[in-house]
C-alpha positions in Angstrom: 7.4 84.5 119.3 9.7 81.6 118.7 11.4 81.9 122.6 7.7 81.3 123.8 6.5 78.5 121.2 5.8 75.5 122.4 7.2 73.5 119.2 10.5 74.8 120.1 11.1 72.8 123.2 9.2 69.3 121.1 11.9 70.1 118.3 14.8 69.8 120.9 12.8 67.5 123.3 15.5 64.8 122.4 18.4 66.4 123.2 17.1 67.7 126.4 15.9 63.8 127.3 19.9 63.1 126.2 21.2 65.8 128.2 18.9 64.6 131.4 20.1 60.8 130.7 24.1 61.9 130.5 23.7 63.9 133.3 22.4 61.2 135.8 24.7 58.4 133.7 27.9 60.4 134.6 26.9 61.3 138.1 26.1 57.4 139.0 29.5 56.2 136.6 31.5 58.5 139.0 29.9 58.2 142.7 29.9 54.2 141.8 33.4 54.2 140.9 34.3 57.0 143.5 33.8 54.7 145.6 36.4 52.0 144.5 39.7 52.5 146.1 42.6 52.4 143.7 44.7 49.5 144.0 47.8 51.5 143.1 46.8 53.9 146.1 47.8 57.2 143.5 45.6 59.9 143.9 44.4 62.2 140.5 46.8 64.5 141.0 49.7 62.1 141.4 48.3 60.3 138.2 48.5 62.9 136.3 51.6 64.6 137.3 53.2 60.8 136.3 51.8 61.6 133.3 52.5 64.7 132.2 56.0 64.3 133.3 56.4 60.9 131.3 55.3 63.4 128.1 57.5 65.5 129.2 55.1 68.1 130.3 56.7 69.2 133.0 55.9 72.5 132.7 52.4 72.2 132.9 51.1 73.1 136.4 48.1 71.4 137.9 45.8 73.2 140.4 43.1 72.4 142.6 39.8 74.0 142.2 36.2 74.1 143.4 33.2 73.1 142.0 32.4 69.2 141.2 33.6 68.2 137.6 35.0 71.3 137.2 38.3 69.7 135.8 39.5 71.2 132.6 42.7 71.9 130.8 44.3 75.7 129.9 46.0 75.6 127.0 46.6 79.0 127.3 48.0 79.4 130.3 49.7 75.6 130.4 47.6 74.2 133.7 45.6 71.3 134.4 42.7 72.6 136.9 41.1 69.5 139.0 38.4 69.5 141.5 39.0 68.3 144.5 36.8 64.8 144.2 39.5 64.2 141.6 42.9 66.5 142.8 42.8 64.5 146.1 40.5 61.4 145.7 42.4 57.9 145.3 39.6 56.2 143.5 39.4 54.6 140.0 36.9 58.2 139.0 39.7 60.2 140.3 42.7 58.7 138.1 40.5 58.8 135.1 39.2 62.1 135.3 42.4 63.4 135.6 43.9 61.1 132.8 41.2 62.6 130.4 42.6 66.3 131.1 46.5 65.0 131.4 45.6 63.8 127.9 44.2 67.2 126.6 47.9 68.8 127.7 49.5 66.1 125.5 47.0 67.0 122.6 48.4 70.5 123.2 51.4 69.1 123.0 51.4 67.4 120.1 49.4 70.4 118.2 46.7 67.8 118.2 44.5 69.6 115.1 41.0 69.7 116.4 42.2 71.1 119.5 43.8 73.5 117.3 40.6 74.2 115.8 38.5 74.1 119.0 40.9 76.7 120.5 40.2 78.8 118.0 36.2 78.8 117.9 36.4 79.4 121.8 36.2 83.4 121.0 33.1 82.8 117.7 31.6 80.3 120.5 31.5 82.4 123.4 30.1 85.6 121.3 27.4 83.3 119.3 26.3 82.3 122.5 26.5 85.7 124.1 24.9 87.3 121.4 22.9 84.8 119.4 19.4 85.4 121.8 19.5 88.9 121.9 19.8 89.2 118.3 16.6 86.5 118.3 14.3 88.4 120.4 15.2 91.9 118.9 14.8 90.9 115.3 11.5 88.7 116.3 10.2 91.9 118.4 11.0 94.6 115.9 10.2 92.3 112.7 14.3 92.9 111.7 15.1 89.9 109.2 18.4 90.8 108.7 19.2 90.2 112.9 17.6 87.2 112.9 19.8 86.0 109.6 22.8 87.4 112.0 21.7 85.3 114.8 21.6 82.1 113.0 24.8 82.8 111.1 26.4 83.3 114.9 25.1 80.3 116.0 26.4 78.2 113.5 29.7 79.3 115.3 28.7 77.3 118.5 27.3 74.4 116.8 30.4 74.5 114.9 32.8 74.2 117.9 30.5 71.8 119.9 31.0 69.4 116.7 34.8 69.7 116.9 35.2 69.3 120.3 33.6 66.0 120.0 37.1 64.1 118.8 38.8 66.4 120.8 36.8 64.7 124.1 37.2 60.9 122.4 40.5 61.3 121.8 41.5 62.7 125.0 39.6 59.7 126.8 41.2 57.3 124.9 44.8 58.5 125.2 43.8 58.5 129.3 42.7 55.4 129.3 46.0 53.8 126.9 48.2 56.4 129.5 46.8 54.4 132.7 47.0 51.2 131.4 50.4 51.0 130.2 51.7 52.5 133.3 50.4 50.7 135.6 48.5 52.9 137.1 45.4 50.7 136.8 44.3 47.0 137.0 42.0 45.5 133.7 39.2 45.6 136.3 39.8 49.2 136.8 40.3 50.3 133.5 36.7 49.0 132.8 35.9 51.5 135.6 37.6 54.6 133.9 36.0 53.6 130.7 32.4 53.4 132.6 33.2 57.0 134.0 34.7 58.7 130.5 31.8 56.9 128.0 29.1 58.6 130.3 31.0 62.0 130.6 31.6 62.0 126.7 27.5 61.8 126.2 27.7 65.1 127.9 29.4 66.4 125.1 27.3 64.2 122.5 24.0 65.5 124.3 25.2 69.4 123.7 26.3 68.8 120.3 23.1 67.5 119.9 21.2 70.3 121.6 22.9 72.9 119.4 22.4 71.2 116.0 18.6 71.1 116.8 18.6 74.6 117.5 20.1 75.6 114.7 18.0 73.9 112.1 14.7 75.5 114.2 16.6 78.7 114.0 16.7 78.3 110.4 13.7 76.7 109.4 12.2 80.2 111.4 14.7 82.5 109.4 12.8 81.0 106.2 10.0 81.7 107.4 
């Protein structure tokens, strides 16, 4: 069965060696620039407060929560969630971490449209990804074509949103990066720092888009079969 076979994991071997390769590229980009103090002495949370509040974003809270880049955005409930590496740290990682998810409230903001999108997909993602292997291994097991046809369909939901979140993560990074700059909140040498920390963590995103596309086309070269 296909969840055992062997040419499954050489047909996404590439994206796994991506996702390996992002994974220890983001971790060095942020512990090396972790470690840089910031010359403007403002920690994440100050960073982005200044610049939500310069959007006037006011209204959007940010919290402090555990986990190591763990930051995100809520659109839905209006609150910027850092970790505390970023929420309290004063180094060049910390400012642009949080300048990447200040920047996602001002795509909210600003009805930014593959945000738009990407909001929307969250509910098709999280159920194709939910439901997609279950549906595999029970129309596999039973010999059921028609679940293993549903499965692929579903899936082409999570591919779908890990494509459009793609400019969504760019965009963000380069909005952070413009925000930083033209506030002072950085030096040039710094801002070659942030953009050291956001190109590794956007390969995340590149590596899972990846990942999912690969799967997909196996998926569907199977269904065919």
């Amino acid at each position: 069965m296909f969840y055992f076979d062997l040419n499954y994991l050489l047909f996404i071997s590439p994206a796994i060696a991506l996702s390996l390769v992002a994974t220890v590229w983001v971790k060095s980009a942020f512990s090396k620039w972790q470690r840089r103090a910031l010359s403007s002495q403002m920690s994440g949370a100050q960073a982005a407060r200044l610049l939500l509040d310069a959007s006037g974003l006011r209204d959007v809270r940010i919290e402090r929560v555990s986990g190591f880049m763990s930051d995100h955005y809520d659109p839905r409930a209006k609150v910027l969630r850092l970790s505390p590496a970023v929420h309290d740290g004063r180094s060049v990682s910390a400012v642009g971490v949080a300048a990447h998810e200040a920047g996602h409230a001002l795509q909210d903001k600003e009805r930014y449209t593959p945000l738009v999108w990407r909001t929307a997909l969250v509910p098709i993602a999280s159920i194709g990804s939910n439901l997609t292997w279950i549906l595999l291994m029970v129309g596999v097991f039973f010999q059921i074509s028609q679940l293993y046809t549903a499965a692929v369909v579903l899936f082409g939901g999570v591919v779908l949103f890990q494509l459009v979140t793609l400019p969504v993560e760019f965009n963000a990074s380069s909005r952070a990066k413009a925000a930083l700059a033209s506030h002072g909140i950085v030096s040039q040498v710094e801002l070659g720092g942030v953009s050291s920390v956001l190109t590794a963590a956007a390969m995340t995103y590149v590596a899972a888009a990846l990942t999912a596309i690969l799967q997909f086309v196996y998926f569907f070269l199977r269904a065919r079969d």
